[in-house]
C-alpha positions in Angstrom: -59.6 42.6 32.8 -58.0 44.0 29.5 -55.1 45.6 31.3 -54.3 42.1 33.2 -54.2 40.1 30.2 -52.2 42.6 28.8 -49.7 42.4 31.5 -49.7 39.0 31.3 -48.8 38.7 28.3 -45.8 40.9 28.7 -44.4 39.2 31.2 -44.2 35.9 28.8 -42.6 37.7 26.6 -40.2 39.4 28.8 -39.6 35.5 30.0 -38.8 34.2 26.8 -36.6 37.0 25.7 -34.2 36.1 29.1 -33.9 32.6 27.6 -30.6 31.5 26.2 -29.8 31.0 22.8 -29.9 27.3 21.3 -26.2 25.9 20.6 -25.2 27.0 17.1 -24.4 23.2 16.1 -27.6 21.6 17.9 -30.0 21.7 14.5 -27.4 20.8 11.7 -27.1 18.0 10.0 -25.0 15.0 10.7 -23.1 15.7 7.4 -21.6 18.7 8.7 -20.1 17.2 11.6 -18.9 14.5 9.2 -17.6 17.0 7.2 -15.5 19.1 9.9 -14.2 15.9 11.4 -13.0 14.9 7.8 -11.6 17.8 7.4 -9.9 17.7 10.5 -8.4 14.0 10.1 -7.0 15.5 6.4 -4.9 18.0 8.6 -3.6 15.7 11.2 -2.4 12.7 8.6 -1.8 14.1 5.3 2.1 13.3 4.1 3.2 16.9 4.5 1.5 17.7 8.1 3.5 17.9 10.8 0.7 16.8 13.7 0.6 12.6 14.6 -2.0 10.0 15.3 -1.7 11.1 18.9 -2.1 14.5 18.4 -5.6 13.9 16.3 -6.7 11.6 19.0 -6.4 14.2 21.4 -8.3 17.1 19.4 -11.0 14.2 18.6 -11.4 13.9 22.6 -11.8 17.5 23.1 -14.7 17.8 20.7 -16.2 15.0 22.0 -16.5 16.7 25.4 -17.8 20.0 24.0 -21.8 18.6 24.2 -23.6 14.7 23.8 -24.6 16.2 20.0 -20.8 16.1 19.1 -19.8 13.1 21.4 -21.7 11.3 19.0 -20.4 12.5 16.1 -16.8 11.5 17.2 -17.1 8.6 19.0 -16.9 6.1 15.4 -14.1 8.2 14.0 -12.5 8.0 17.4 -12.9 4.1 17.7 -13.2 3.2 14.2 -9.4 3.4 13.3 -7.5 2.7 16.6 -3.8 3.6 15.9 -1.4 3.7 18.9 2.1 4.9 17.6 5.3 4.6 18.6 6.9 4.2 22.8 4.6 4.5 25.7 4.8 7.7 28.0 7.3 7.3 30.8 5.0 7.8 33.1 2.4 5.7 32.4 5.4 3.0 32.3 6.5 4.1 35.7 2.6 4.0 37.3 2.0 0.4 36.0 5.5 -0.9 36.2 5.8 -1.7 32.6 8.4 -1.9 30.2 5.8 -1.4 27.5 2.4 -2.3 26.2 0.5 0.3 28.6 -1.7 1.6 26.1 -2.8 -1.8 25.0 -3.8 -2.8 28.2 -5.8 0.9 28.9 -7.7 0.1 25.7 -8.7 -3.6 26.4 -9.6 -2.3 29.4 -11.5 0.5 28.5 -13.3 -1.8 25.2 -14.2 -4.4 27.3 -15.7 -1.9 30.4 -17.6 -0.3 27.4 -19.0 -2.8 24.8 -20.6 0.1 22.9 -17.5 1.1 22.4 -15.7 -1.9 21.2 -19.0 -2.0 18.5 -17.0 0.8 16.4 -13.7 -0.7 16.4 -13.2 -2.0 12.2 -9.3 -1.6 12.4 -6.1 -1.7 15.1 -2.7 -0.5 14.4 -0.8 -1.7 17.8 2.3 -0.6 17.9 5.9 -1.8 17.1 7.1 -3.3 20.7 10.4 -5.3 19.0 13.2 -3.9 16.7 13.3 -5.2 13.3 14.9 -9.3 13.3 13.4 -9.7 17.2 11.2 -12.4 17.3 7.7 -11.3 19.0 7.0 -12.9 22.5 4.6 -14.4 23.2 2.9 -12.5 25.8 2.8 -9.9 23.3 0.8 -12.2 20.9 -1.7 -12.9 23.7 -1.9 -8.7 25.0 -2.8 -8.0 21.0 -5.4 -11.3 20.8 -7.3 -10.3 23.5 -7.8 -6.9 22.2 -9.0 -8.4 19.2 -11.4 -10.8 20.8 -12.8 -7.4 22.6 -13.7 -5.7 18.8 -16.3 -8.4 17.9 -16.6 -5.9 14.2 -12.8 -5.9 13.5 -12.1 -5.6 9.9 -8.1 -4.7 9.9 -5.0 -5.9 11.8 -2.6 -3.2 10.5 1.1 -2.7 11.0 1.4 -6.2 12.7 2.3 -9.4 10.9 3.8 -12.1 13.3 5.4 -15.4 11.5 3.3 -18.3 11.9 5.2 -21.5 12.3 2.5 -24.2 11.8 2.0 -23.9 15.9 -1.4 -22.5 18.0 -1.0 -18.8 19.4 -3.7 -17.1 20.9 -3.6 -14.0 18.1 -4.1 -16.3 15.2 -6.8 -18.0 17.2 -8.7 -14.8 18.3 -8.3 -13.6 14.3 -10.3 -16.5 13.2 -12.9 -15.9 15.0 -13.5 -12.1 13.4 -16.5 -13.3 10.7 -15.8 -9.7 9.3 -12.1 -9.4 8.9 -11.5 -8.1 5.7 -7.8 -8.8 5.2 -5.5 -10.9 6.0 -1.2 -11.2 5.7 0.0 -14.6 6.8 3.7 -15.0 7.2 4.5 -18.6 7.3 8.1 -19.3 8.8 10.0 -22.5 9.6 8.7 -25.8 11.7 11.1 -27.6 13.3 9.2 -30.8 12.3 8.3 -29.8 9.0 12.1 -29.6 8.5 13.0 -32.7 10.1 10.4 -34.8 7.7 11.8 -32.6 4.8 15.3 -34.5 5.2 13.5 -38.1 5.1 10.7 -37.8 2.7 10.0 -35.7 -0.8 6.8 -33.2 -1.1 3.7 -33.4 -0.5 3.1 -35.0 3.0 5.6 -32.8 5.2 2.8 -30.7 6.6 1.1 -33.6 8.9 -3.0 -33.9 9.0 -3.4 -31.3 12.2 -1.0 -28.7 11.5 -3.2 -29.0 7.5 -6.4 -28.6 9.3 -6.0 -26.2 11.9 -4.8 -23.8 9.2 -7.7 -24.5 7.1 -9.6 -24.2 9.9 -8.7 -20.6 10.2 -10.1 -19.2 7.3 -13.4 -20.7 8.1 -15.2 -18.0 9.1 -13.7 -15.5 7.3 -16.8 -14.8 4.8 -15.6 -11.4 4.4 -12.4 -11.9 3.6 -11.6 -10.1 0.4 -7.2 -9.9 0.5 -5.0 -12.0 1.0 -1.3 -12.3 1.8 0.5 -15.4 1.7 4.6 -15.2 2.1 7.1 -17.6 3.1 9.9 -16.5 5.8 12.8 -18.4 6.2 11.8 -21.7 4.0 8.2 -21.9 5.5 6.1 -24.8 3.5 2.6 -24.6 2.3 1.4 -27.6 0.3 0.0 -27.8 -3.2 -3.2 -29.3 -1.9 -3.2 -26.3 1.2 -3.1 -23.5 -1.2 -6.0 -24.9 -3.1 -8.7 -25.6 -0.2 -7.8 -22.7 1.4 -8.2 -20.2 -1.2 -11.8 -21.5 -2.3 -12.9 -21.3 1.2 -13.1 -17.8 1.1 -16.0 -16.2 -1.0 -15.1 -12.6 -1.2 -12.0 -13.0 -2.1 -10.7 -10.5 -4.7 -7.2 -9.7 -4.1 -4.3 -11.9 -3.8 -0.6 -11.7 -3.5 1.8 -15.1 -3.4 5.0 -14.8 -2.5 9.0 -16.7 -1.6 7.2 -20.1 -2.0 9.1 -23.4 -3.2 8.4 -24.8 -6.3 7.1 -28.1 -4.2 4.1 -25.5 -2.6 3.5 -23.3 -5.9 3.9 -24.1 -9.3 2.2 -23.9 -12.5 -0.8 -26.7 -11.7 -1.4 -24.9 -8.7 -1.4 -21.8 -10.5 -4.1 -22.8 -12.4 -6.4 -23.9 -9.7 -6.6 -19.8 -8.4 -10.0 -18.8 -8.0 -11.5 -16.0 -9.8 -10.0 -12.7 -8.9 -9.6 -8.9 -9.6 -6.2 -8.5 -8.4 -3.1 -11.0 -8.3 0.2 -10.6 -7.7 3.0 -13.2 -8.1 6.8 -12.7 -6.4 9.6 -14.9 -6.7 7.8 -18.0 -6.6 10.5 -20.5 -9.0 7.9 -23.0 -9.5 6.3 -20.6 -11.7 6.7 -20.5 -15.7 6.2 -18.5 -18.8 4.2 -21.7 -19.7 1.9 -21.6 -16.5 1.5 -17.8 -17.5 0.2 -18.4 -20.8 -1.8 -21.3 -19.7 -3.3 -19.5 -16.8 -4.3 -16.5 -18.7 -6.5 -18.9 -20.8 -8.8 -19.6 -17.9 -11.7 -18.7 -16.9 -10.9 -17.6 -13.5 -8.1 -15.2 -14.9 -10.8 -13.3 -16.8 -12.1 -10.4 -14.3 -8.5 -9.8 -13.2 -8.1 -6.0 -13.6 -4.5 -5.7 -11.7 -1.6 -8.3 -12.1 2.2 -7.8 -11.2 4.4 -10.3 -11.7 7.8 -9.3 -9.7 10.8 -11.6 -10.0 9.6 -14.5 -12.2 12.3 -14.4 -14.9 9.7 -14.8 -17.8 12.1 -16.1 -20.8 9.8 -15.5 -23.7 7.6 -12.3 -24.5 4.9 -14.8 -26.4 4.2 -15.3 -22.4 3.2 -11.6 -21.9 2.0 -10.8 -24.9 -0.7 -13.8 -24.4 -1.2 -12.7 -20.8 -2.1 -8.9 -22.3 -4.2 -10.7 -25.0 -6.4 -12.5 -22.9 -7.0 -10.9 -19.8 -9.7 -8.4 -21.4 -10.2 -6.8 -18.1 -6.6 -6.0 -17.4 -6.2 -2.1 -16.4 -2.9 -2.5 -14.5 0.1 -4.6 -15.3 3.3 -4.6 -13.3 6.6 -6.7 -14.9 9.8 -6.9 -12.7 12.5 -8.9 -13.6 16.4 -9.0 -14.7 16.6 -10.7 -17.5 15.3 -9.7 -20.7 12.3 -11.6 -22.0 13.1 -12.5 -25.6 11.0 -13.4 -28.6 11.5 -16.6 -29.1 14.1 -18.2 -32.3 12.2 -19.1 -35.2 8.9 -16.8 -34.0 7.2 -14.0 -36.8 7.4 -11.0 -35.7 4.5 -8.6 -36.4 4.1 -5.0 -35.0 2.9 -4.6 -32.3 4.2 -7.2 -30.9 2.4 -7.2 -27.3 -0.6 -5.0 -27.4 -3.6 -4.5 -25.2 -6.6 -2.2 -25.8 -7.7 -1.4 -22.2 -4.4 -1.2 -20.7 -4.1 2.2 -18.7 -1.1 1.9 -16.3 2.1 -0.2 -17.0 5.2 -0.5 -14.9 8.0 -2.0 -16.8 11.1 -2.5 -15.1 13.8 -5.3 -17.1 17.2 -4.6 -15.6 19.8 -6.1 -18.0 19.5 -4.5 -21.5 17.7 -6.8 -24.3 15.3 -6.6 -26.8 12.5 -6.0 -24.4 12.1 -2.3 -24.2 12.6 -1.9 -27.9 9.9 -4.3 -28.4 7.4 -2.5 -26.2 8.3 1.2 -27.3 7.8 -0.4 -31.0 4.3 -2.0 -30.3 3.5 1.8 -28.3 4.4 3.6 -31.8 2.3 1.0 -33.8 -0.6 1.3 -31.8 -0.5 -1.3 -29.6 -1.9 0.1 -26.9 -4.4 3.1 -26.9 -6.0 3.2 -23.3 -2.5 3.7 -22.2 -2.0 6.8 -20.1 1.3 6.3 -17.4 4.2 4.4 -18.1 6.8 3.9 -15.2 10.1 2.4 -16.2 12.7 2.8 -13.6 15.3 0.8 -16.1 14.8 2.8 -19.1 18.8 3.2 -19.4 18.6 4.4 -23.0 15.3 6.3 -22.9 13.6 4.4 -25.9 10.4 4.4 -23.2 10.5 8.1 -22.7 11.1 8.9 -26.3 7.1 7.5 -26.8 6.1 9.4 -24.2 4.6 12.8 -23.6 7.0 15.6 -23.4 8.0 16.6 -19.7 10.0 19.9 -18.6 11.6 18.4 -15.3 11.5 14.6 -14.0 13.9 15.3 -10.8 11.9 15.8 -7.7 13.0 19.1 -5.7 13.9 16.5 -2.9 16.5 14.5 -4.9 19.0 16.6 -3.2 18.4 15.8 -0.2 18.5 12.2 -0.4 21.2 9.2 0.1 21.6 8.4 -3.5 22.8 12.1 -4.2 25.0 12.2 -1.7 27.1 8.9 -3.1 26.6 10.0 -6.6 28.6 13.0 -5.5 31.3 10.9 -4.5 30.9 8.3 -6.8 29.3 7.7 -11.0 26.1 5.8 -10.3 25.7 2.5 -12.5 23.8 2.6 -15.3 22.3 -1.0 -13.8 21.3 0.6 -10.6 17.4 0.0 -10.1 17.0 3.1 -7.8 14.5 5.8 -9.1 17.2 8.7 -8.0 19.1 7.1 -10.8 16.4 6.9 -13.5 15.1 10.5 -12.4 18.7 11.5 -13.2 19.3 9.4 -16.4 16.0 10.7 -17.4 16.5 14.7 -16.7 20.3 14.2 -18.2 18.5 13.2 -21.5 15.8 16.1 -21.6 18.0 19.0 -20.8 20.5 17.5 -24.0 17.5 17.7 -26.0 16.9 20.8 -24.8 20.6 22.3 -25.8 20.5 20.8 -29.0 19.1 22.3 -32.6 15.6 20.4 -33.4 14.3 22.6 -35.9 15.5 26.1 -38.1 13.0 28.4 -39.5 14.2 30.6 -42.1 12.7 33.7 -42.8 13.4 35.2 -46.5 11.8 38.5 -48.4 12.6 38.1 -52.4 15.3 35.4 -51.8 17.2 37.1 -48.9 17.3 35.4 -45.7 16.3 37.9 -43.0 16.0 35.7 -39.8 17.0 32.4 -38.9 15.2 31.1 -35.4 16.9 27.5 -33.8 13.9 25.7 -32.1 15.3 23.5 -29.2 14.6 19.8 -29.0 12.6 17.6 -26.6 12.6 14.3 -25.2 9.6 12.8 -26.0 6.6 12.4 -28.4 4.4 15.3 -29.1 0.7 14.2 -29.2 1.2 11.5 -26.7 -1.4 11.0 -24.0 0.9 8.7 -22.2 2.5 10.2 -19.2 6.5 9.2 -18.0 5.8 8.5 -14.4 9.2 8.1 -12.0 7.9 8.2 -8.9 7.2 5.4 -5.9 4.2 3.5 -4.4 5.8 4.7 -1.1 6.3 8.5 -0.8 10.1 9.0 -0.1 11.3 5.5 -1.1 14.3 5.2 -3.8 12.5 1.9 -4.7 9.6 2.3 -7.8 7.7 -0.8 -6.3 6.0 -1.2 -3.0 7.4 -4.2 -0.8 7.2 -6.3 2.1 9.9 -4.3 4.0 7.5 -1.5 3.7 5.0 -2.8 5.9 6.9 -4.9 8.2 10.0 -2.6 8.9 9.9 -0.7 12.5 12.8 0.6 12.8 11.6 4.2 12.0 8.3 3.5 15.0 10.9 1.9 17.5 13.5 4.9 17.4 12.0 7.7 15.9 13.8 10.5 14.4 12.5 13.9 14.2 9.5 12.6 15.5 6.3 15.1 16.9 5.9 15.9 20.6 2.9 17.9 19.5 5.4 21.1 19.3 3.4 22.4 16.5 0.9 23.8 18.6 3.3 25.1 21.3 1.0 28.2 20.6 -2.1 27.0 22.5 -3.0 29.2 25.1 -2.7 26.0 27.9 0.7 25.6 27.2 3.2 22.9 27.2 1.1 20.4 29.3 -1.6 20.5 26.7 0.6 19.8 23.4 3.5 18.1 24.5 3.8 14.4 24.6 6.2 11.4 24.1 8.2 12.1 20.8 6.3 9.2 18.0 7.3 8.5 14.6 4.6 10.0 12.1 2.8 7.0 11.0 0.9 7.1 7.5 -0.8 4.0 6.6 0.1 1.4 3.8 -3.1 0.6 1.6 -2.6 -3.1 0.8 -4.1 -2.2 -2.6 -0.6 -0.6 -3.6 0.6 -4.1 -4.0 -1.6 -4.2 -6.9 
């Protein structure tokens, strides 16, 4: 009996021993597959990689075949953030007969097969099928809405922004119905009928009562909704009394950005009728004053704003901006664009500073045509006007007064300055000293440090019983020493000559249409499977626009 039981035994054991290992990545934690894929989206999408959405895509597919454990792990970041890129592969366009628009129709097809699937989906960047100036056609709109009404948790449209003309499509219809949609850019362009009453009759009344409520109607169920873009293209009208119901129909809504309307659709009563916000931003909208400004800034909605940029509004007065910096306790960021100098107004006490603002931490100051302005604001920075202050970008610094209260800086150029379109003409060519390019303020600024640099500052004189033994010339600087505010030249949009971000940032497909230089996944020609694993159709290296940079 003892020797059977011991031979029993060692045959268990000699069974368990032939058993294979567990998979190394069955027993870890979710947060480490979080963590690799993180990783992994950093090396496909950061500015200086050389790999593409489609290329991460495809590396996110084969993890997700490797066991059920990881096909789990991937499948939100896969269909979380859909991104299709760039032209179709010829192929594809060749099996289905289509010009374009194959992958679309794969993924509706494949979201509505697979509704656990479509549950994942928060954002959809479809891409550019129309050159810049093309109008969008309409069986376009309806391909992209009936993707949308297939993601029942869509958060994001990105990357496409179709004028609405005060007339039903099936993509602003499908929109509305997204209870979770987070953001929102309406383009409003031209009615023919709104145009035709417009040569009869005077403001308000050209929008008749269902074009009025069907675009009210649209932001009904948007409970979510925390931005909003409203821009007029090509004269599009948007009523005093539209702007006002529309707006406090959304709850969560924090940031806002108004821009191109007439002074009949925005002005300064509408102005003040804003909701409470934490972000605003204000573009060349004439029916807009430095009296509305001050007014508005007086309000109790305007008092959790934390970001405003007013771009194009020709403020006359600094009393304006000064009040605006006064009362907006909350105010970290403040953005100021315009070509005329604001001026303090005849017969006004000056007393230093003269705008100040205690919480203040980033201001962009950009006044084109010379004036008093910039003197004023480097005087209220000397007298202590504003202490939280820590970057200060001022593309039109033309005489450096700006830099000269601002912490020293070795080099302002950026190594790729060389490279780019403004050098090129400046080789041929003196650049203005009005041009509002950051190539030329990085050059103006640079000129002035390295003159500072050649010229005498300080002698130290070194003497033993009344003889002069040494005598050591200390080189200049461009700056203040002490400082904690940093001279900041660079854009919202890496690679842009333009300090701001802008619409034609967003909207502009030119560079997605007919991509130069784009990946065909040659980076990994190395892979052991060869060309039919890495190469595909060459796409234009997409980086997504946070619509928080407006701010």
């Amino acid at each position: 009996m003892s020797f059977s039981y011991q031979s029993t035994l060692t045959t268990q054991q000699k069974l368990r021993s032939t058993q294979p290992p567990p998979p190394v990545f069955q027993g870890l934690p979710p947060e480490i597959y979080d963590c690799i894929l993180r990783h992994l989206a950093v090396f496909h999408k950061e500015p200086a990689s050389m790999s593409c959405e489609t290329c991460h895509s495809r590396d996110l597919c084969a993890l997700a075949l490797v066991d059920r454990t990881w096909d789990r792990a991937v499948r939100p970041r896969l269909y979380g953030r859909i991104h299709i890129i760039g032209n179709d592969w010829p192929a594809h366009t060749k099996k289905f007969k289509m010009k374009a628009g194959v992958r679309l129709k794969l993924l509706r097809r494949t979201l509505r097969e697979r509704k656990v699937l479509s549950q994942h989906v928060r954002e959809v960047k479809v891409p550019r099928l129309q050159t810049d100036g093309e109008a969008v056609e309409a069986k376009t709109l309806d391909l992209v809405a009936s993707i949308v009404m297939a993601c029942p948790n869509l958060e994001k449209l990105v990357g496409f922004y179709p004028v609405y003309g005060h007339n039903f499509d099936r993509l602003t219809h499908a929109l509305s119905t997204r209870s979770y949609l987070k953001e929102h850019m309406w383009m409003i362009g031209e009615n023919p009928s709104i145009t035709e009453r417009s040569l009869k009759q005077l403001p308000p009344g050209l929008m008749d009562l269902e074009q009025t409520e069907s675009f009210l109607h649209f932001h009904a169920r948007w409970r979510s909704l925390s931005t909003l873009f409203l821009c007029s293209q090509k004269h599009g009208v948007l009523e005093r009394d539209v702007f006002v119901q529309c707006l406090h129909r959304l709850p969560a809504l924090r940031h806002l950005c108004i821009s191109n309307f007439d002074m009949d659709d925005f002005d300064d009563v509408t102005l003040q009728s804003l909701p409470s916000l934490e972000s605003l931003r204000l573009q060349d909208l004439e029916g807009v004053t430095f009296w509305g400004l001050s007014e508005f800034s007086r309000t109790k909605s305007a008092k959790g704003i934390t970001q405003l940029s007013l771009v194009n509004l020709d403020i006359t007065y600094l009393s304006a901006i000064s009040n605006i910096l006064l009362h907006l306790t909350s105010l970290q960021r403040f953005t100021l664009i315009q070509e005329s100098s604001p001026e303090v107004a005849v017969g006004d006490l000056v007393f230093q500073p003269v705008i100040a603002s205690q919480q203040l931490r980033y201001l962009h100051w950009d006044v084109l045509v010379p004036g008093s302005a910039n003197d004023n604001l480097a005087s209220s920075i000397r007298a202590g006007g504003f202490p939280s202050l820590r970057t200060l970008r001022a593309p039109s610094d033309f005489d450096g007064q700006l830099q000269m209260v601002c912490r020293p800086r070795a080099q302002v150029v950026l190594p790729s300055d060389k490279y780019s379109k403004a050098y090129r003409a400046s080789a041929e060519s003196d650049s203005s000293g009005l041009a509002r390019t950051l190539f030329t303020a990085r050059k103006l600024a640079q000129k002035r440090i390295e003159d500072a640099r050649n010229a005498v500052k300080f002698k130290v004189v070194i003497e033993e019983e009344g003889v002069v033994q040494e005598v050591f010339d200390i080189q200049g600087f461009m700056g203040t020493i002490g400082s904690q505010i940093s001279y900041n030249l660079e854009p919202d949009v890496p690679g842009s000559d333009n300090a701001l971000i802008d619409f034609p940032d967003l909207i502009s497909g030119s560079k997605e249409v007919t991509p130069r230089d784009g990946c065909t996944g040659m980076w990994n020609a190395s892979h052991p499977a060869g060309k039919k694993w890495w190469n595909h159709t060459e796409r234009y290296r997409y980086r997504p626009v946070d619509l928080q940079r407006f701010f």
